[in-house]
C-alpha positions, -999 to +999 in steps of 0.1 A: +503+119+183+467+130+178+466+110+144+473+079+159+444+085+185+423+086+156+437+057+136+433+038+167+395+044+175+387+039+137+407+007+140+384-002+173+353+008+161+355-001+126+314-012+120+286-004+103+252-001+113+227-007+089+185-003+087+170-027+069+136-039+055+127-075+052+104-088+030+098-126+038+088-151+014+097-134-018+099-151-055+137-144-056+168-132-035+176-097-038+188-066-025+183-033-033+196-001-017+178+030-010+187+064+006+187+057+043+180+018+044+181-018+024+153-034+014+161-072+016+138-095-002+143-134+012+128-168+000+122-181+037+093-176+061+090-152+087+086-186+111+113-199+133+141-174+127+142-188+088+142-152+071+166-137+095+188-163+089+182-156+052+188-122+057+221-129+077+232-146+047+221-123+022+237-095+039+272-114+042+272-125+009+263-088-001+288-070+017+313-101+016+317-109+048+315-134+072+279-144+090+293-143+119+303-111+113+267-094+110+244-092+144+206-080+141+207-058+169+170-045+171+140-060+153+141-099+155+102-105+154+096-075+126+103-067+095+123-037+102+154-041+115+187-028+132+216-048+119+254-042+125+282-053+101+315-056+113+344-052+087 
């Protein structure tokens, strides 16, 4: 019975949370991990939502899953960022 409990909370909660860095307006797409964050370099502006949309993509595309999967929880006017993955 207690195995089940757990199964079933994993199942429930089954996210990610990830810290990332941003760096707008780079030459090309690219991701690189590091110990405790990503650093995601995008193509777009840091104007009118363009990176994080950029980043949104990059991320689901990354991690192969769907946009609307990934929500930037903290950080939408900076270049650090909160972002959660759901799987």
């Amino acid at each position: 019975p207690n195995i089940g409990a757990k199964v079933f909370i994993l199942y429930i909660f089954s996210f990610m949370i990830l810290k990332v860095k941003v760096f707008p307006n780079a030459r090309k797409l690219r991701i690189v991990e590091e110990e405790g964050f990503i650093k995601v370099y995008v193509n777009a502006p840091a104007a009118d939502g363009k990176a994080n949309n950029a980043v949104v993509k990059a991320i689901a595309e990354h991690r192969q899953v769907r946009k609307s999967a990934i929500t930037i929880i903290k950080g939408l006017r900076s270049r650090n960022k909160t972002i959660e993955v759901d799987q």
